[in-house]
C-alpha positions as CSV (number, residue, x, y, z in Angstrom):
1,X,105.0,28.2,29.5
2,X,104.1,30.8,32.0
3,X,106.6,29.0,34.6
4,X,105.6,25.7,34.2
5,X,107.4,22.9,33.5
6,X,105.7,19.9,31.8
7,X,107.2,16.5,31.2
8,X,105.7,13.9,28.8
9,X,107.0,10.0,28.1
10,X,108.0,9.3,32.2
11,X,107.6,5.9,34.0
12,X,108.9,3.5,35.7
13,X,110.2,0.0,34.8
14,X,108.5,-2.8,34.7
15,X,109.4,-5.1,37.7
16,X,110.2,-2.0,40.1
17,X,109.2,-1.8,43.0
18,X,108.7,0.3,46.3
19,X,108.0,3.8,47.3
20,X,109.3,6.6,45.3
21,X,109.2,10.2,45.4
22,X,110.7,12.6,42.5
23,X,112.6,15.3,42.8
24,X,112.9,18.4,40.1
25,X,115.9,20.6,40.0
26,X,116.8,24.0,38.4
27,X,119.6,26.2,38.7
28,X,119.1,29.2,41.0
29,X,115.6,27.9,42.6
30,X,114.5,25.8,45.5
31,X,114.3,21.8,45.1
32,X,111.1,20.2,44.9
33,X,110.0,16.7,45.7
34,X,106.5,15.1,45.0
35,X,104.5,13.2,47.6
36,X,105.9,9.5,48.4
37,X,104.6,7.0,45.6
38,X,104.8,3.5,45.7
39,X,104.8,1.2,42.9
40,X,103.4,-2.6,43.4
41,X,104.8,-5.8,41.6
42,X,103.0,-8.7,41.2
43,X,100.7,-10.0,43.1
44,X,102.7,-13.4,44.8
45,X,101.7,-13.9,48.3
46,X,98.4,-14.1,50.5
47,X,98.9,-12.8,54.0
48,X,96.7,-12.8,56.5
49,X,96.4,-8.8,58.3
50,X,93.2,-9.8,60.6
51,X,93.6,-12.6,61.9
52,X,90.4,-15.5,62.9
53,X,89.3,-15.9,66.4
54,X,87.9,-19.1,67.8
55,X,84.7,-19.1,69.6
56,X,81.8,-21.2,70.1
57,X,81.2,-24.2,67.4
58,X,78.5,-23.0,65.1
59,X,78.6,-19.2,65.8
60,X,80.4,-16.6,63.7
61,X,83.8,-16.0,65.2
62,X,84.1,-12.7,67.0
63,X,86.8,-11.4,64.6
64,X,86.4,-12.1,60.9
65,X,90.0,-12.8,58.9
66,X,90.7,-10.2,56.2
67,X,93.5,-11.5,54.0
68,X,95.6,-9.4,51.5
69,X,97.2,-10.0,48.4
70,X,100.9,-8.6,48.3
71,X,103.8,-8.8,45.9
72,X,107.3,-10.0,47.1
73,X,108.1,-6.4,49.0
74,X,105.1,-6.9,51.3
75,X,103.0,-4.5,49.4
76,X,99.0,-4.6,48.6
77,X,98.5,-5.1,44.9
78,X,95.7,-2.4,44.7
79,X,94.8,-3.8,41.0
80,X,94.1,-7.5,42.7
81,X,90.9,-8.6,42.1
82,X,91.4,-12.7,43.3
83,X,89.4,-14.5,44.5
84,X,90.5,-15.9,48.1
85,X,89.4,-18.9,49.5
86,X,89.8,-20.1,53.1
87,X,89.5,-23.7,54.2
88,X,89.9,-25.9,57.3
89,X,94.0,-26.7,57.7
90,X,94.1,-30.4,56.9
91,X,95.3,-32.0,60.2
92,X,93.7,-29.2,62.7
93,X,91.1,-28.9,64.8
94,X,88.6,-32.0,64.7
95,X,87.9,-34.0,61.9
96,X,85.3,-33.7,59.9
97,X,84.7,-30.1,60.6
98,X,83.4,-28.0,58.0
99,X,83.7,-24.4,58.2
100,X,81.4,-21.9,56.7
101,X,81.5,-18.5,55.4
102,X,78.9,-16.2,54.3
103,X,80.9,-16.0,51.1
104,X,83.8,-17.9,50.1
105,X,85.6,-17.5,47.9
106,X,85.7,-13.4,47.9
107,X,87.4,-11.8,45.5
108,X,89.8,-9.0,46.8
109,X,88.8,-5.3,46.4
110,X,91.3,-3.1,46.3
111,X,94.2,-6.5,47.1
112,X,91.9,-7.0,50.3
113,X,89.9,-9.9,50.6
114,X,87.5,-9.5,54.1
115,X,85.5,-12.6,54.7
116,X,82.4,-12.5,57.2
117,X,80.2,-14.8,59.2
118,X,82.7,-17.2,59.1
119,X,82.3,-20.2,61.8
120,X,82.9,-23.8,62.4
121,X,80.2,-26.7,63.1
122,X,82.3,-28.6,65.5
123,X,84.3,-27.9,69.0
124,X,88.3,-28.3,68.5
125,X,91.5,-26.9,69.5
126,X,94.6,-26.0,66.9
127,X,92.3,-25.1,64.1
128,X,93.9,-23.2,61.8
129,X,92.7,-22.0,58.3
130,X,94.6,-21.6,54.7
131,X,94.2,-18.8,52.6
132,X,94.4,-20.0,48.9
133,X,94.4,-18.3,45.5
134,X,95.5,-19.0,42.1
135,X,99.5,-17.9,41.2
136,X,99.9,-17.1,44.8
137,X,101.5,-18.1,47.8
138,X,99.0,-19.6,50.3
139,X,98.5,-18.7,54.1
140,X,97.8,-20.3,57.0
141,X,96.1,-18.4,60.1
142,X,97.4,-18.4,64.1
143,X,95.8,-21.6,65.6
144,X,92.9,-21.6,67.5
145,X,90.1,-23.2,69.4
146,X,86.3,-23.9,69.3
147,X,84.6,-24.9,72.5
């Protein structure tokens, strides 16, 4: 119709995924490809992209983890909505610590969770902290110390 081409019934298969781009073809004119796409799987893994700094004991650590929820290829799953918890690493730090976040759980927006005022009552060094979610694989932050 008027020199355009319209396609109905395309997709993609369930349980691909990756970046895609498609290409149309016709004899006797130029090639076109689309922009880059990229499909998600399932959401399997947490993974931590900001990482926690220490600090001082009892004040909010200077940068905040943000944790993302990616499927087996290392993508975000946009569509995640989980809720992410973060705890104190059994066996780190001091015991008896307790950390504390403004909210926590958060539930992902967008397959990113970002937690704020985040801190930890007492002084310790190898501190690390797990990222937990249901269905996922957990993660566990870079060590580090409060003074």
């Amino acid at each position: 119709m008027a020199g355009v081409a319209t396609f109905a019934g395309c997709g993609i298969t369930l349980g691909t995924q990756g970046n895609f781009t498609l290409t149309a073809a016709a004899t006797g004119l130029t090639t076109a490809t689309s922009p880059g796409l990229t499909v998600a799987g399932n959401a399997s893994k947490l993974v931590y992209t900001i990482q926690p700094s220490g600090g001082t004991h009892g004040v909010a650590f200077g940068t905040q983890p943000v944790v993302d929820v990616e499927d087996s290829s290392g993508d975000i799953v946009t569509t995640s909505t989980a809720a992410v918890t973060l705890a104190i690493t059994g066996g780190t730090g001091t015991g008896g610590a307790v950390l504390s976040c403004t909210s926590d759980p958060v539930a992902a927006s967008g397959g990113v969770a970002p937690f704020a005022g985040c801190s930890i009552n007492l002084a310790g060094a190898g501190y690390t902290l797990s990222a937990t979610g249901t269905g996922v694989t957990a993660a566990t932050s870079v060590a580090f110390t409060e003074t």
